[in-house]
Each structure stands twice: as structure tokens, then as C-alpha cells.
Biopython code that builds the backbone (N, CA, C, O; Angstrom):
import numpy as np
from Bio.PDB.StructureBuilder import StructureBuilder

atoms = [
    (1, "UNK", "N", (102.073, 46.701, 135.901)),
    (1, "UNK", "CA", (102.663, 47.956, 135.460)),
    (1, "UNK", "C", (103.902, 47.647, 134.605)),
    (1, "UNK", "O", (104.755, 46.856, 135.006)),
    (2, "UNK", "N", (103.975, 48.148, 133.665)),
    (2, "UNK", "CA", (105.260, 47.952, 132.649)),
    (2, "UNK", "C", (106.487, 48.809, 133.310)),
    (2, "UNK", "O", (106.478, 49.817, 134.017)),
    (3, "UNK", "N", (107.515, 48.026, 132.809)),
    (3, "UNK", "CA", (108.853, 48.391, 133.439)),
    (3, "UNK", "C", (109.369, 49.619, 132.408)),
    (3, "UNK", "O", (108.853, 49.949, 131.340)),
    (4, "UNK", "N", (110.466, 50.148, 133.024)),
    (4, "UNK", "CA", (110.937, 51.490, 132.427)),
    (4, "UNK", "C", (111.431, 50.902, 130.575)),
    (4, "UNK", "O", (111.167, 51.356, 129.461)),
    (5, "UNK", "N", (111.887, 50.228, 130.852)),
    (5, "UNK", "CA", (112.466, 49.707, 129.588)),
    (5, "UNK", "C", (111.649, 49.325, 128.669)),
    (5, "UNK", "O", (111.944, 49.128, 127.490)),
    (6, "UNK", "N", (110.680, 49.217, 129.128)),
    (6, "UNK", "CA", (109.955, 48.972, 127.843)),
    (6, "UNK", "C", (109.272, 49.851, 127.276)),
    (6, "UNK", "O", (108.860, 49.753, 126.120)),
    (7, "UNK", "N", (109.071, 50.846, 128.062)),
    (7, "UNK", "CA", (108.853, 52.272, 127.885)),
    (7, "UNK", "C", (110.035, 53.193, 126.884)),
    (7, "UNK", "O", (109.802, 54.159, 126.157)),
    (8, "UNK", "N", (110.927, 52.724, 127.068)),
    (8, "UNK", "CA", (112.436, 53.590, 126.518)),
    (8, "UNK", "C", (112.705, 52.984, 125.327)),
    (8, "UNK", "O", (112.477, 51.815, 125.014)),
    (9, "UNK", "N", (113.363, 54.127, 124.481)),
    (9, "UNK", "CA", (113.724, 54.207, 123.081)),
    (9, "UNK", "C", (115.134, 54.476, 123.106)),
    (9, "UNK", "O", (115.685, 55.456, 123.608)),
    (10, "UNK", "N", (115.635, 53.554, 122.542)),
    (10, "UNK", "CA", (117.564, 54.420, 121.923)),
    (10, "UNK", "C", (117.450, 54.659, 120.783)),
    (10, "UNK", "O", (117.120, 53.846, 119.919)),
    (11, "UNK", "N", (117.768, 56.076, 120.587)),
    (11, "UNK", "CA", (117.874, 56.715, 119.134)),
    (11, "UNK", "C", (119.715, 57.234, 119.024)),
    (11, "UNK", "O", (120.501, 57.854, 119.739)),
    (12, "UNK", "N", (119.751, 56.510, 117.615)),
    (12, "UNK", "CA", (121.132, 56.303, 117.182)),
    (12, "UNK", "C", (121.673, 57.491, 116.143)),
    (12, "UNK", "O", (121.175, 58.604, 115.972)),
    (13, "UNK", "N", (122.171, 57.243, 115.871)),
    (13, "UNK", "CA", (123.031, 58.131, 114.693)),
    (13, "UNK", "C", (122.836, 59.745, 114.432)),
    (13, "UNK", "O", (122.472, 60.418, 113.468)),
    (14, "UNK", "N", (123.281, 60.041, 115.841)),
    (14, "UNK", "CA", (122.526, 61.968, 116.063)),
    (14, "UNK", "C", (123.554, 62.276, 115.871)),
    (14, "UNK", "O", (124.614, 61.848, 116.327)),
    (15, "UNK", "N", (123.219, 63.481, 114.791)),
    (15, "UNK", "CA", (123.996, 64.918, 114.495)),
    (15, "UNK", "C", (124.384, 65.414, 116.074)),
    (15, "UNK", "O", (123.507, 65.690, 116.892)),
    (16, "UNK", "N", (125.498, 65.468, 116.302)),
    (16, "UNK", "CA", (126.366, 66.257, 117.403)),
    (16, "UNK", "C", (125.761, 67.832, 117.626)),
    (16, "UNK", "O", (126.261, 68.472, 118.552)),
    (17, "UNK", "N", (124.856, 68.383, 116.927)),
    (17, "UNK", "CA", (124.870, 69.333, 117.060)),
    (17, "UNK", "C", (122.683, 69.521, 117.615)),
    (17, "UNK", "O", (121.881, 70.455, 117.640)),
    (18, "UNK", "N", (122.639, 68.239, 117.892)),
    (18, "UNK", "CA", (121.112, 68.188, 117.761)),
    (18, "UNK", "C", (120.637, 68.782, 119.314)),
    (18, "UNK", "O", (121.258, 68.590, 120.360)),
    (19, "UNK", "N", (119.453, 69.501, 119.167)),
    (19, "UNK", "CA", (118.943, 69.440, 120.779)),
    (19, "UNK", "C", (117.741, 68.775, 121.120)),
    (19, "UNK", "O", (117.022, 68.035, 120.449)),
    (20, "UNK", "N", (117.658, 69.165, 122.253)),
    (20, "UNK", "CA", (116.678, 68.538, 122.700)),
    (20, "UNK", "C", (115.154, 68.345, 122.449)),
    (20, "UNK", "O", (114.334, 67.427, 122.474)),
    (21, "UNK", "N", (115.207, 70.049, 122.126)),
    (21, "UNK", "CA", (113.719, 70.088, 121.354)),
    (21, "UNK", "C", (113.132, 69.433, 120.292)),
    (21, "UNK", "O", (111.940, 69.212, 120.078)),
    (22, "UNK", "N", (114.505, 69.038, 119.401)),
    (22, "UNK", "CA", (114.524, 68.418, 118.259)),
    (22, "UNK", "C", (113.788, 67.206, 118.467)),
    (22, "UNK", "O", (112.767, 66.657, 118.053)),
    (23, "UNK", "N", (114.800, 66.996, 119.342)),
    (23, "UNK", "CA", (113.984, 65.040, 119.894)),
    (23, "UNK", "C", (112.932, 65.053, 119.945)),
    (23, "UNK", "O", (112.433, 64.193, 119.219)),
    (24, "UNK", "N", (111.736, 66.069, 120.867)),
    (24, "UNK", "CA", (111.421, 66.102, 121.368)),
    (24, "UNK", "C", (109.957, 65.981, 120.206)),
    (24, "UNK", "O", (109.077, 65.119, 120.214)),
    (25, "UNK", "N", (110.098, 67.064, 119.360)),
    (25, "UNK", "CA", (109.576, 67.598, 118.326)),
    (25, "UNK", "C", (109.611, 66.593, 117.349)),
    (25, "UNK", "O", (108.649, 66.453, 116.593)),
    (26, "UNK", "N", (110.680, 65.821, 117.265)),
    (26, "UNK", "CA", (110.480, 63.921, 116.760)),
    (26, "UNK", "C", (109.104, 63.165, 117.116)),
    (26, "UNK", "O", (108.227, 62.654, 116.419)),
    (27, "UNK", "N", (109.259, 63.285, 118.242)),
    (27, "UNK", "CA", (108.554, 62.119, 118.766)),
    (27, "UNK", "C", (107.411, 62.360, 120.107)),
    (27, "UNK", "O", (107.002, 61.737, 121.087)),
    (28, "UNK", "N", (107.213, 63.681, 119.435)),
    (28, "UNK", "CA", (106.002, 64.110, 120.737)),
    (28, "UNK", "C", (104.421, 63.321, 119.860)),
    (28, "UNK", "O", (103.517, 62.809, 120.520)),
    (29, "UNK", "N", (104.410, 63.391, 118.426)),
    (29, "UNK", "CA", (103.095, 63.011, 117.946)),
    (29, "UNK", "C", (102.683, 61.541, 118.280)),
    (29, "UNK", "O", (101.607, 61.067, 117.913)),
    (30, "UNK", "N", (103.765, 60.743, 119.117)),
    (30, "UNK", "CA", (103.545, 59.057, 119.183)),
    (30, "UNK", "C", (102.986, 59.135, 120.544)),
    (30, "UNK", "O", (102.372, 58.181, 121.022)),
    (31, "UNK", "N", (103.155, 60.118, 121.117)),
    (31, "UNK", "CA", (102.371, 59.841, 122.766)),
    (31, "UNK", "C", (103.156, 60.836, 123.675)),
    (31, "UNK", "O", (104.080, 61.540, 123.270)),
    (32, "UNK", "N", (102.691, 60.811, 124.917)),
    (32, "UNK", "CA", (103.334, 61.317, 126.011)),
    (32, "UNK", "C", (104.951, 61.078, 126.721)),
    (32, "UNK", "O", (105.167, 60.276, 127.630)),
    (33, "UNK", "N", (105.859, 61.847, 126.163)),
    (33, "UNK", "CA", (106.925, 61.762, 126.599)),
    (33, "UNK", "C", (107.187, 61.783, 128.320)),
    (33, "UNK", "O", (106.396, 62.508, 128.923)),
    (34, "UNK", "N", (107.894, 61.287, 128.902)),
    (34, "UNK", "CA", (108.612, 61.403, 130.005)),
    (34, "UNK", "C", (109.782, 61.929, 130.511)),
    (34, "UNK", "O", (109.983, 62.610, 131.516)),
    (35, "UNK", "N", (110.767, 61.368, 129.376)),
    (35, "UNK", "CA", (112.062, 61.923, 129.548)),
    (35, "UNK", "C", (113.187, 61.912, 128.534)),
    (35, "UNK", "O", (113.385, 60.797, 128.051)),
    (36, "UNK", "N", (113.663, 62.501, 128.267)),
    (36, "UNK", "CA", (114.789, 62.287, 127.311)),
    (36, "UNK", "C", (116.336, 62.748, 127.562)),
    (36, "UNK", "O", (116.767, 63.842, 127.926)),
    (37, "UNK", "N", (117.090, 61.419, 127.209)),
    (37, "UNK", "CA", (118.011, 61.458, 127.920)),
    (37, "UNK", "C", (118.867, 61.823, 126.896)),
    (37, "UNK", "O", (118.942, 60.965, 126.017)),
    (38, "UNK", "N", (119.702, 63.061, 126.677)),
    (38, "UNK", "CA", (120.952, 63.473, 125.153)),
    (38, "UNK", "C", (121.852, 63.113, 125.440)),
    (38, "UNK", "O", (122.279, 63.726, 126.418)),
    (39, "UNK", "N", (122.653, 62.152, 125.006)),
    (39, "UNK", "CA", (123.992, 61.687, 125.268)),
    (39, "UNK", "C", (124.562, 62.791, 123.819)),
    (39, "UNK", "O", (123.810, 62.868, 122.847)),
    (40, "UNK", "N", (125.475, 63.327, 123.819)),
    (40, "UNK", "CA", (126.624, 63.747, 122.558)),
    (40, "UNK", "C", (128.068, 63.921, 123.132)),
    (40, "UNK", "O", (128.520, 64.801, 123.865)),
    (41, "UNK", "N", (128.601, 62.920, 122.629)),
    (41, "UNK", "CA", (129.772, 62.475, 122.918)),
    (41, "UNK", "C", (130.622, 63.486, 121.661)),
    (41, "UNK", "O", (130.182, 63.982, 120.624)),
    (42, "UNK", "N", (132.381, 63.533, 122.448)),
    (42, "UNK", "CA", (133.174, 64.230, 121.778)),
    (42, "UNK", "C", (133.245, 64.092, 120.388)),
    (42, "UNK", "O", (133.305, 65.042, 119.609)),
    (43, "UNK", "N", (133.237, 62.697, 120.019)),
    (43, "UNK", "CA", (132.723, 61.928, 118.737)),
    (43, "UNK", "C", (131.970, 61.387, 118.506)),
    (43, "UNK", "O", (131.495, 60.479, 119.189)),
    (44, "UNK", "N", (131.477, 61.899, 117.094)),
    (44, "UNK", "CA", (129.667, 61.001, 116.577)),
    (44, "UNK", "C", (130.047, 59.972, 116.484)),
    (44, "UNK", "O", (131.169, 59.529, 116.237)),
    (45, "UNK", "N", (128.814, 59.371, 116.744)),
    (45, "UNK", "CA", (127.382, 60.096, 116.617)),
    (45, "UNK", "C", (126.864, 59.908, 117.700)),
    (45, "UNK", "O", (127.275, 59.137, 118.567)),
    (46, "UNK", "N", (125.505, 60.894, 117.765)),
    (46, "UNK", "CA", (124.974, 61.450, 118.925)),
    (46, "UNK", "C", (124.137, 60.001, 119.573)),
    (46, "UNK", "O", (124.231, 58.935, 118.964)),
    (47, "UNK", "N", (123.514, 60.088, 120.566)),
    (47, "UNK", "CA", (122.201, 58.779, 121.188)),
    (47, "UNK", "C", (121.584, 59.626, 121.821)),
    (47, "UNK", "O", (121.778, 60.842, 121.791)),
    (48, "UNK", "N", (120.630, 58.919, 122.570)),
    (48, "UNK", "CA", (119.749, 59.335, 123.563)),
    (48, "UNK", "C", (119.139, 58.351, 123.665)),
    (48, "UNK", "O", (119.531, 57.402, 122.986)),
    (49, "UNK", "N", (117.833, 58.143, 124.621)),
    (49, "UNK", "CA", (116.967, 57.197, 125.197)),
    (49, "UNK", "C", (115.853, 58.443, 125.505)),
    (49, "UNK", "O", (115.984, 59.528, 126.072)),
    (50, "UNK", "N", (114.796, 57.829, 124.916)),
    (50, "UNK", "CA", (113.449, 58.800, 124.894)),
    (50, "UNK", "C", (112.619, 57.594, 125.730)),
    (50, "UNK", "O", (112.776, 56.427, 125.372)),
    (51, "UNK", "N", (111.686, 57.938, 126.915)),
    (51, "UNK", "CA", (111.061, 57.432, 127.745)),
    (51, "UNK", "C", (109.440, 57.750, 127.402)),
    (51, "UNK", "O", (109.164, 58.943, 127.280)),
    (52, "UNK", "N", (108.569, 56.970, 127.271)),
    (52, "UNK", "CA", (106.979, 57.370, 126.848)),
    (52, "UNK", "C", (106.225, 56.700, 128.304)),
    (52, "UNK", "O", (106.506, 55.876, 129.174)),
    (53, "UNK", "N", (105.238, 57.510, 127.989)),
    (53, "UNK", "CA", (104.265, 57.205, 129.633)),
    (53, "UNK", "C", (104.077, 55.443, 129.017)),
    (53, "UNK", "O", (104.205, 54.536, 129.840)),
    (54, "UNK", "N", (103.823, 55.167, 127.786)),
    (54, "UNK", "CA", (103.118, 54.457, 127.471)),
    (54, "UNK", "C", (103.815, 53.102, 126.595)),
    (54, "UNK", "O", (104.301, 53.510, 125.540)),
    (55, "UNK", "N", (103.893, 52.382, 126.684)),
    (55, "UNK", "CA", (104.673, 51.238, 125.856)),
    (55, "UNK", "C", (104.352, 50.924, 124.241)),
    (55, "UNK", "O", (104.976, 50.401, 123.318)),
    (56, "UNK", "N", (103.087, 51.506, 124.407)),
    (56, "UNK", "CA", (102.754, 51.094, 123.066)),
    (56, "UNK", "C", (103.148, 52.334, 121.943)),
    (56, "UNK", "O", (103.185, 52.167, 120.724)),
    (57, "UNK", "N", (103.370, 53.343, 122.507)),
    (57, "UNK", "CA", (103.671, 54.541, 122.029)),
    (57, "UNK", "C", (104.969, 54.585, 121.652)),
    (57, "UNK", "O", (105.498, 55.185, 120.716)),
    (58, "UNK", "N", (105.489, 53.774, 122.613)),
    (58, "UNK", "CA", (107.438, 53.424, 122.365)),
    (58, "UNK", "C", (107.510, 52.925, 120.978)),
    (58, "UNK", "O", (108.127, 53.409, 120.029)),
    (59, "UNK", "N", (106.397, 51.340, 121.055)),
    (59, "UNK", "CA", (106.192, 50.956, 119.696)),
    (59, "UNK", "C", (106.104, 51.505, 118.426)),
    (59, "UNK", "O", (106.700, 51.226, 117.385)),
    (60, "UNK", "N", (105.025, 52.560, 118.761)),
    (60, "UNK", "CA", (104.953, 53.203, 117.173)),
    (60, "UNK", "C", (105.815, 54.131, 116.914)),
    (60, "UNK", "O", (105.783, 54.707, 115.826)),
    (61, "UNK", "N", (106.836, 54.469, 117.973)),
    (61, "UNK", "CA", (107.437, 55.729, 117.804)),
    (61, "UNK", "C", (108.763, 54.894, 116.486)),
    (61, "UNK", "O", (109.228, 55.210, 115.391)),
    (62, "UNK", "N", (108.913, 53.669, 117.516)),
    (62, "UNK", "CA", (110.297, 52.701, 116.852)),
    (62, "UNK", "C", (109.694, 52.577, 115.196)),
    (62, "UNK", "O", (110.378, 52.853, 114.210)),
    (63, "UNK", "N", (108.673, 52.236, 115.168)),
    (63, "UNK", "CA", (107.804, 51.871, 113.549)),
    (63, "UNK", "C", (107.914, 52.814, 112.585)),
    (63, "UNK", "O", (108.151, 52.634, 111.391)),
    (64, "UNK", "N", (107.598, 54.557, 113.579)),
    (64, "UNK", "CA", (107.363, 55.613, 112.329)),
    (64, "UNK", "C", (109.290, 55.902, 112.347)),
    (64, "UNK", "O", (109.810, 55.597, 111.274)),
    (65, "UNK", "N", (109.839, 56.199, 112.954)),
    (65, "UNK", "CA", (111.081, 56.902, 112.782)),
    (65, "UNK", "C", (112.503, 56.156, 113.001)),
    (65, "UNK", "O", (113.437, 56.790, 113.492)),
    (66, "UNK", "N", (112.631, 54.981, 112.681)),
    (66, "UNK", "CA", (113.554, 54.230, 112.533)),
    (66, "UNK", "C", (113.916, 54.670, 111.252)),
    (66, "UNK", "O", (112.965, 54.989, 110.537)),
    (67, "UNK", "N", (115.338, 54.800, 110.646)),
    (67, "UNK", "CA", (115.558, 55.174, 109.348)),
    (67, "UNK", "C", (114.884, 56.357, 108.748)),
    (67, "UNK", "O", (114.661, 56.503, 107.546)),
    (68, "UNK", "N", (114.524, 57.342, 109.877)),
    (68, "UNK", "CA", (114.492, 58.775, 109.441)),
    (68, "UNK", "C", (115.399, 59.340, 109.221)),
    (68, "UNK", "O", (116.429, 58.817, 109.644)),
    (69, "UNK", "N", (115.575, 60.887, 108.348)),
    (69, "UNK", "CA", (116.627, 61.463, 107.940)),
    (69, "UNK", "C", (116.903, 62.449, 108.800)),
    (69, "UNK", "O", (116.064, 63.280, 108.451)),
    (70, "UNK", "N", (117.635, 63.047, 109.886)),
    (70, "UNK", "CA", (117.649, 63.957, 110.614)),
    (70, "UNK", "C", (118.573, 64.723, 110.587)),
    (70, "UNK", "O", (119.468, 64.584, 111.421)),
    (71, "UNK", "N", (118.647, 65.948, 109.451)),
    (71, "UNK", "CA", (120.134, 66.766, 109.030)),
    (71, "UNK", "C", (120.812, 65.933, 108.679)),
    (71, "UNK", "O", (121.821, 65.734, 109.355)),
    (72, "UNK", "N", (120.583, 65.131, 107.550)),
    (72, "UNK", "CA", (121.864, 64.262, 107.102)),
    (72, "UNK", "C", (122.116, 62.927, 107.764)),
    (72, "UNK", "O", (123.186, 62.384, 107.488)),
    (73, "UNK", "N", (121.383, 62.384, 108.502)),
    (73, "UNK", "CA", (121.873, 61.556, 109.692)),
    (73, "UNK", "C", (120.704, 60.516, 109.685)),
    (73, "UNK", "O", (119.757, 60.765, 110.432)),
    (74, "UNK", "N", (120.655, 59.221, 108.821)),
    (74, "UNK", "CA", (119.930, 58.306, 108.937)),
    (74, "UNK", "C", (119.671, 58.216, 110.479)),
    (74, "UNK", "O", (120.710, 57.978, 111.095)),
    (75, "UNK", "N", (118.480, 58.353, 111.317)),
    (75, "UNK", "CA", (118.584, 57.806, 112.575)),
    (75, "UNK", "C", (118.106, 56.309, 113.226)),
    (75, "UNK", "O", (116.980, 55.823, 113.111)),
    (76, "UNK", "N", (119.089, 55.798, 113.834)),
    (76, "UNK", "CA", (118.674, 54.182, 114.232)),
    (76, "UNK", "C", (117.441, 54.669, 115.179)),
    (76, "UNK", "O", (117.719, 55.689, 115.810)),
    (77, "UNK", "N", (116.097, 54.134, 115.415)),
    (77, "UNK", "CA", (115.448, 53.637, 116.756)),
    (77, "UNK", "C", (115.112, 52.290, 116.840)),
    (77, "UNK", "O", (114.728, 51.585, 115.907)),
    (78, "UNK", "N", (115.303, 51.904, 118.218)),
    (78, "UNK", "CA", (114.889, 50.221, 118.746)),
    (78, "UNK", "C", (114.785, 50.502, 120.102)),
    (78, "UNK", "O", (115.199, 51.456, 120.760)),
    (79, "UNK", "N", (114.133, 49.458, 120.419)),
    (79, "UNK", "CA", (113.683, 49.792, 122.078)),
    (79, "UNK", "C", (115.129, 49.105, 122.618)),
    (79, "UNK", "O", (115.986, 48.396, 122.090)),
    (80, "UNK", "N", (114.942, 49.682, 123.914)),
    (80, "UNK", "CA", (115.673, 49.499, 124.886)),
    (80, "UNK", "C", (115.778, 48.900, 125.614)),
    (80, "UNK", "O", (116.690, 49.065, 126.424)),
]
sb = StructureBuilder()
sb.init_structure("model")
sb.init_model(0)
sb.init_chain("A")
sb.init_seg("    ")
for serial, (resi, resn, name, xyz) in enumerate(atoms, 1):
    if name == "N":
        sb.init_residue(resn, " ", resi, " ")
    sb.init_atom(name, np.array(xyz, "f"), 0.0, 1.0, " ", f" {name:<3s}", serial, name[0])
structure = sb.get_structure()
């Protein structure tokens, strides 16, 4: 059984003003989400850690949307 972490995504450089759905609505077409965690701190930029049932799904999620544009906001993804 694969461990949580390899399952989990950190997504970087979030608009402070982003929600959850957003994320969600990111990265629902790569597979089955689990969980998503919104960090937005007093100061940008935003993170989170997006969790997939599936590891390989983590993979393609990191492949398609690394250096996406999200409201202005190049976003980092790399696994976790």
C-alpha cells in the first residue's frame, strides 16, 4: 500500500484569496481526490497539499499543472 506522501501534492504560489473549490476544480480531472489541505497565510503566497486516492494521479496532476496560471499566480506543484 503506498504511503500518504506519495499520494500528496504541495501547490505553491496561491492567490490569498483562492478557495477551495478552486483547488479542487484544478485537479479533480487527474483522479480521485481525498483531501485538501488550504494553508493562506497573513502573507502570500497561498499553499496547500492536495491528497489523491491514487499515486499515479499525484503524478499527472504534478505534470499537467506545475507552472499553471491561476489569477495571476504562476502555481508551483511537486510532490510531497
Amino acid at each position: 500500500m503506498a504511503s500518504r506522501s506519495s499520494r500528496t501534492i504541495y501547490v505553491g504560489n496561491l492567490p490569498l484569496d483562492v478557495k477551495e473549490w478552486e483547488i479542487e476544480d484544478l485537479f479533480y480531472k487527474y483522479g480521485h481526490i481525498l483531501d485538501i489541505e488550504l494553508k493562506l497565510p497573513s502573507r502570500p503566497p497561498g499553499f496547500c497539499f492536495v491528497e489523491f486516492e491514487d499515486p499515479l494521479d499525484a503524478e499527472d496532476a504534478i505534470r499537467g499543472r506545475d507552472g499553471y496560471n491561476l489569477d495571476g499566480c504562476r502555481i508551483r506543484v511537486i510532490d510531497f
